[in-house]
N, C-alpha and C positions, 0 to 999 in steps of 0.2 A: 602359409606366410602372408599373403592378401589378406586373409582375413582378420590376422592376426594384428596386421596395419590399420586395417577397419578399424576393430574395436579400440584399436589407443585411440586411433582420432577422432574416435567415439567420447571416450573418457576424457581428454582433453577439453574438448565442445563441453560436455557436462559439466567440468568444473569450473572454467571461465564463466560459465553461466550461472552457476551458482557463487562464482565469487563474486558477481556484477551484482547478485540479487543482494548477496550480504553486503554490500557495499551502499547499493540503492539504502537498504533497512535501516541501518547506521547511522544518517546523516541528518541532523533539524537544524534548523533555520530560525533562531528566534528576532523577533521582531522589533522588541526593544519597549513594547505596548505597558502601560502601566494594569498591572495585574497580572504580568505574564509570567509565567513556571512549568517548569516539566518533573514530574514526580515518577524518580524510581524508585525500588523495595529496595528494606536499608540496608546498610551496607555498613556491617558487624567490624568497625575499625578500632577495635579495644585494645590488639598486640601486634603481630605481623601480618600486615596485606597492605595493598595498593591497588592504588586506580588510576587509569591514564585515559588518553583523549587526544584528539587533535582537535585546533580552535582557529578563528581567522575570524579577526576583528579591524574595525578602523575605529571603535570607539577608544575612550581613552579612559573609560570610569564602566562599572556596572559588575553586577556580581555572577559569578562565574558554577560555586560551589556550595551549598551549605550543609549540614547533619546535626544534630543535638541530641541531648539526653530527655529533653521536652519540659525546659523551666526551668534543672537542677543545679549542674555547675559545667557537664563539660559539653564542649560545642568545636565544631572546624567549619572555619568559612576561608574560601578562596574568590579575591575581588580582584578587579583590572581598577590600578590606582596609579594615575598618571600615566599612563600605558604601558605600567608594567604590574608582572603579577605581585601579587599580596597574601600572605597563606599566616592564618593568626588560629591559633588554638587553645586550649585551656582541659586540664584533667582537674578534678576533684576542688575544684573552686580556685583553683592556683592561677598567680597573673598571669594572664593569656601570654603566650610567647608566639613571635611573630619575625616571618621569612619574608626579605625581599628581592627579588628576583632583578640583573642588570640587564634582560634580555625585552626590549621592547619589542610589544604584540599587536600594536593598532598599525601596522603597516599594511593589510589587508592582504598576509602571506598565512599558510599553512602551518603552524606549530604545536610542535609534540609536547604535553603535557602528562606527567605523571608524580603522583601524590603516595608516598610511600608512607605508612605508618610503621613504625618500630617500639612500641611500648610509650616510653615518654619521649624518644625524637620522632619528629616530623622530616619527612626530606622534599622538598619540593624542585622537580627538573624541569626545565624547560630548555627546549633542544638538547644542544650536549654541556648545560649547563646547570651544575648540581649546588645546591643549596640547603642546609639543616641547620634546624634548631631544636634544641629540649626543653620542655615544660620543668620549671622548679617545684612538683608536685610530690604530698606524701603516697601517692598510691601511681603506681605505674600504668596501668589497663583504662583506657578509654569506655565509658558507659554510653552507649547509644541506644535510644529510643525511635527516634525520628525516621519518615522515610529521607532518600534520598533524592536532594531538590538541585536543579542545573537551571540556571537565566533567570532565578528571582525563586519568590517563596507568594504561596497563595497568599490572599486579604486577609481569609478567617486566622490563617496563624499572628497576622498582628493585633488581633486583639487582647484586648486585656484577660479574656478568659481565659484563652490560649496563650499562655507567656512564652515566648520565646530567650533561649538562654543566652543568646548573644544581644541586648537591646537594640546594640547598633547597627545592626544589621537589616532594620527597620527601614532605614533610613537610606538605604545603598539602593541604587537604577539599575532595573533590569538590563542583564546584558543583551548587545546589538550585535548578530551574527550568526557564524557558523557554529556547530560543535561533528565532529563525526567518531567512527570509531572506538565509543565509550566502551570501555570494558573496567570490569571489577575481578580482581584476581584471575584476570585472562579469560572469560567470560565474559558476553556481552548480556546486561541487564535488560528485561524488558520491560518498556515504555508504560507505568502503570495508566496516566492520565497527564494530561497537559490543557494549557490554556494559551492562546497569543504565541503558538509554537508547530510551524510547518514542519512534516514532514515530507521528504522530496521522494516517496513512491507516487505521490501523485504528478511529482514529473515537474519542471522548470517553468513549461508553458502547460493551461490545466488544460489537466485530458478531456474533461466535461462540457460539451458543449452548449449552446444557447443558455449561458447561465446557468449550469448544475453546476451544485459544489459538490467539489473532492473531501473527501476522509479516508481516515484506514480503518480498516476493522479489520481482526485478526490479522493483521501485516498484509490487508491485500487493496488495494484502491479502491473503491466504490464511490458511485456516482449518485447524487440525492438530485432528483428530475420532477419532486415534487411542487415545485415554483413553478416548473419550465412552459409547462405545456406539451411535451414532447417526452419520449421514452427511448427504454435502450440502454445498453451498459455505457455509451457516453453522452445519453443524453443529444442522439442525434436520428432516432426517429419521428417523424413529427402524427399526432395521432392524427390529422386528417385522413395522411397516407396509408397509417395502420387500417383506419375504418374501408379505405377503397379498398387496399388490398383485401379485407374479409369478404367485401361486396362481390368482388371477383371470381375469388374462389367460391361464394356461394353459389353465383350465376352458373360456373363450369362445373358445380355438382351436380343443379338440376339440371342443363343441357344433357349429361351424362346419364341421368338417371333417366331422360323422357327418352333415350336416345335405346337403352335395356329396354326399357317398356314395348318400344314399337319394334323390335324384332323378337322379345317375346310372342306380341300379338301376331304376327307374321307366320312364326313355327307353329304355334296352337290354332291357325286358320289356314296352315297349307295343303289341305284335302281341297278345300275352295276354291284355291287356283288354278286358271282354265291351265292347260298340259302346253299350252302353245306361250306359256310365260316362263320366266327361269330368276331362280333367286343366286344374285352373285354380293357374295358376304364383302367386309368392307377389307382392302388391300389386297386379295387375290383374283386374278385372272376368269374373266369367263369367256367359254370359247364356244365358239362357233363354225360352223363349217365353211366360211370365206376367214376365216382366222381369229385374232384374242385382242380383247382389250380392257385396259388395267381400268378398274373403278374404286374410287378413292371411300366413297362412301355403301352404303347398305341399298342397291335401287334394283327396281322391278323390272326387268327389259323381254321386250320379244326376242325371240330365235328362230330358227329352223323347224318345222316341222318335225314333230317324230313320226316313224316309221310304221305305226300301231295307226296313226292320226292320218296316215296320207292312204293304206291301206283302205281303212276305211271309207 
């Protein structure tokens, strides 16, 4: 029964801990920085699926969402316009059709966002507040290309080589905020690359000390100590310290090593020793005939006469 209590509060432990860790993994910080984006693998929204998010913003402008067929005709972008959301899309070159949301988001609160595709409706929710529109389109299924982009879209896509199918969305400020919790048909997508975009496994206040920066690589914080001066997973060894401590440990190898040598020489030359000397090893007792006394190291001491020696 005890044990049996163990291992729940075993499993319990385990899982709050892993839902801390998945919660930590989830969550970016974009900056607002001109050139900034975070690029996930795309996200096949041709018929039925959806993708949701929580967001927390104070801005009141900046783009939130984007996807494409990469130049052709169809495209979905979701922008904060006027502080509230804005979700405009377009299938098979048909006028873009376009959702707007009454729920203002720049109050620097937590809210739930989810982007439902249905063929040619769109549904866009924000908290418990549902909104849809349909595309006046001849073909029903959405064509995408593109990865999936959150807080702006890279430089090189606005160039002219690179056309981008919405033009105006050129022209829209990277958004300033939170996002956490992204999933794509219940699924959490992973982070291909980003630019101008924290993510908070590196923690609120950085883990890195004397100026090492944080990144993540494979979802695990590391510490770049290359600038610093100093080593260590935060960047809080300093290498003068590193070089004593080596110095140290070398010194207490060779004490150690000269320390074998002369009780080597001592056993290989104990015929040598006159008979009225007595060898007491280091931590044990040597005794004598008025009594014993502890010696802490390897020494030569007189004793007593033997028996062979007084005889004589």
């Amino acid at each position: 029964m005890v044990l049996a209590m163990r291992h729940g509060v075993h499993l319990i432990w385990v899982g709050l801990l892993v839902c801390c860790m998945l919660d930590l993994g989830a969550s970016l910080e974009f900056t607002g920085a001109e050139g900034q984006w975070a690029r996930f693998p795309m996200w096949n929204a041709c018929c039925e699926s959806e993708m949701s998010f929580n967001m927390k913003t104070k801005s009141s402008h900046g783009l939130l969402v984007y996807f494409d067929d990469e130049g052709f005709c169809d495209f979905l972008e979701l922008l904060i316009h006027n502080g509230r959301l804005s979700l405009r899309f377009s299938i098979f070159c048909a006028d873009p059709a376009t959702v707007l949301s009454d729920t203002a988001v720049n109050d620097s609160q937590w809210h739930e966002v989810t982007i439902r595709r249905n063929f040619k409706t769109t549904t866009l929710i924000v908290d418990k507040e549902i909104q849809w529109v349909e595309v006046k389109s001849k073909r029903r299924d959405m064509t995408v290309f593109s990865h999936l982009f959150l807080g702006g879209i890279p430089p090189e896509l606005k160039s002219a080589a690179l056309r981008l199918t919405s033009a105006a969305v050129k022209d829209q400020v990277p958004f300033k905020g939170w996002i956490k919790d992204l999933k794509v048909n219940n699924s959490e997508p992973v982070l291909v690359d980003s630019e101008g975009v924290k993510n908070d496994l590196c923690g609120t206040d950085n883990m890195c000390l004397n100026g090492g920066v944080c990144s993540v690589i494979n979802n695990e914080p590391t510490c770049d100590c290359s600038q610093t001066g100093y080593q260590g997973k935060d960047c809080s060894e300093g290498l003068a310290h590193l070089m004593m401590g080596d110095q140290g440990k070398q010194k207490a190898s060779l004490e150690g090593r000269r320390s074998a040598d002369l009780a080597k020489a001592v056993k290989q030359h104990a015929d040598l020793i006159p008979s009225t000397l007595r060898l007491s090893s280091t931590s044990h007792v040597a005794r004598n005939g008025h009594g014993c006394t502890v010696f802490n190291k390897c020494q030569i001491r007189p004793s007593l006469p033997l028996a062979a020696d007084t005889q004589k």
